[in-house]
C-alpha positions as CSV (number, residue, x, y, z in Angstrom):
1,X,35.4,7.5,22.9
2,X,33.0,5.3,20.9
3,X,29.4,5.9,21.8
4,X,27.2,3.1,21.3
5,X,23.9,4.1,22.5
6,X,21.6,3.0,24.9
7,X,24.2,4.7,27.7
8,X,26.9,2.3,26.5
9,X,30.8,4.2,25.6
10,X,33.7,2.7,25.4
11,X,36.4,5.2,26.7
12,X,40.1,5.8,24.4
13,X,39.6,3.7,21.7
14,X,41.7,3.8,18.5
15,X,40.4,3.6,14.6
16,X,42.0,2.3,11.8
17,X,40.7,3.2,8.9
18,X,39.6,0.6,6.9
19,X,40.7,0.0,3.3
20,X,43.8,2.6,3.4
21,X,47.3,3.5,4.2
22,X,48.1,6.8,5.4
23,X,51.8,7.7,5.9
24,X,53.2,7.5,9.0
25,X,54.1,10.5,11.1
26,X,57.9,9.3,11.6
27,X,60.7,8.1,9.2
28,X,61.4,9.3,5.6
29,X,57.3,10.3,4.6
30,X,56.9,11.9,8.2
31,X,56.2,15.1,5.9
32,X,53.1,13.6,4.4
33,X,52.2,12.0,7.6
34,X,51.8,14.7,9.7
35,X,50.2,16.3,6.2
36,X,47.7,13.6,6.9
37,X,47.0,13.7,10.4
38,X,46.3,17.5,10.2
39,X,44.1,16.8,7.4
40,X,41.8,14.2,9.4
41,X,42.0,15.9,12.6
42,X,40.2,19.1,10.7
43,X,37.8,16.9,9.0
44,X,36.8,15.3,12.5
45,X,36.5,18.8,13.9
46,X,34.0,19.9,11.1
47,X,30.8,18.0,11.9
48,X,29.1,14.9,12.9
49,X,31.4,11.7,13.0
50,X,30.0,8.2,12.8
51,X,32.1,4.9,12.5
52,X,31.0,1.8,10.4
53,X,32.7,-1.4,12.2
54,X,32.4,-4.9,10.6
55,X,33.4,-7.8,12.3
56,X,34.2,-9.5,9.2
57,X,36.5,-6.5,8.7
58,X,39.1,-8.2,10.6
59,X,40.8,-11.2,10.0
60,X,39.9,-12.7,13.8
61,X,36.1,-11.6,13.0
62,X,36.1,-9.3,16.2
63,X,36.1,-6.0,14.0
64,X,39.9,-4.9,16.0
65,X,42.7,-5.5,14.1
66,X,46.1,-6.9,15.3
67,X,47.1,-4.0,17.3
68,X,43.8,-4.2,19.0
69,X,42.2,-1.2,16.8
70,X,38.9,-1.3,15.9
71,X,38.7,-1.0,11.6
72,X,36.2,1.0,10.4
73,X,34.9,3.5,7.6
74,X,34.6,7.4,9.3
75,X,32.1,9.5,8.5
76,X,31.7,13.9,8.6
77,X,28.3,14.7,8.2
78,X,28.0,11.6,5.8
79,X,31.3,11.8,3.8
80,X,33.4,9.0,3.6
81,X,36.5,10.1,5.1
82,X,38.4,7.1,4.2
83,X,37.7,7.8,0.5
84,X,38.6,11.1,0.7
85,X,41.6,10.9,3.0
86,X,42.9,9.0,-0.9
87,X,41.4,11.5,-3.1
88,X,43.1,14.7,-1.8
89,X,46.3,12.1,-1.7
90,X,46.4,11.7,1.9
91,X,46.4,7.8,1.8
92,X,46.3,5.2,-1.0
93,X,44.1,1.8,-1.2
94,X,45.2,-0.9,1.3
95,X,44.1,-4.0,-0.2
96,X,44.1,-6.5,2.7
97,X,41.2,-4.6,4.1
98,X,43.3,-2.5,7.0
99,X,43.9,-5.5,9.7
């Protein structure tokens, strides 16, 4: 759920992480995938998460991608989680942006 103050949440929505690709948790990487998803799951659980969305983010300036994700950088207590999820080799640089 994405609280966005003043008594406003919008229930079940879905990030993509901006800037990166994470392996997927099926076919031949489903190894580092599910590597990956454990990771991020932990580092969710560990503090305070906030998400940057940009409009101009997304190709159709709405900040959701084509699957209807919102794109944004995640934060734990102030940590990009999107840089790290590529340093500890969880992800690698997307360049189109992550639409």
């Amino acid at each position: 759920d994405l609280n966005l103050g003043l008594g406003v949440i919008l229930n079940d929505q879905h990030i993509r992480l901006y800037g990166i690709d994470a392996w997927e948790v099926t076919g031949k990487d489903k190894e580092k995938g599910l590597a990956a998803k454990k990771y991020l799951n932990e580092r969710l659980a560990e503090g305070k998460v906030e998400i940057e969305i940009r409009p101009e983010w997304s190709k159709n300036s709405t900040g959701r991608g084509k699957y209807g994700r919102w794109i944004g950088i995640v934060y734990v207590d102030g940590m990009d989680i999107n840089v790290e999820m590529m340093e500890k080799g969880h992800a690698v640089k997307y360049e189109e942006g992550g639409a």
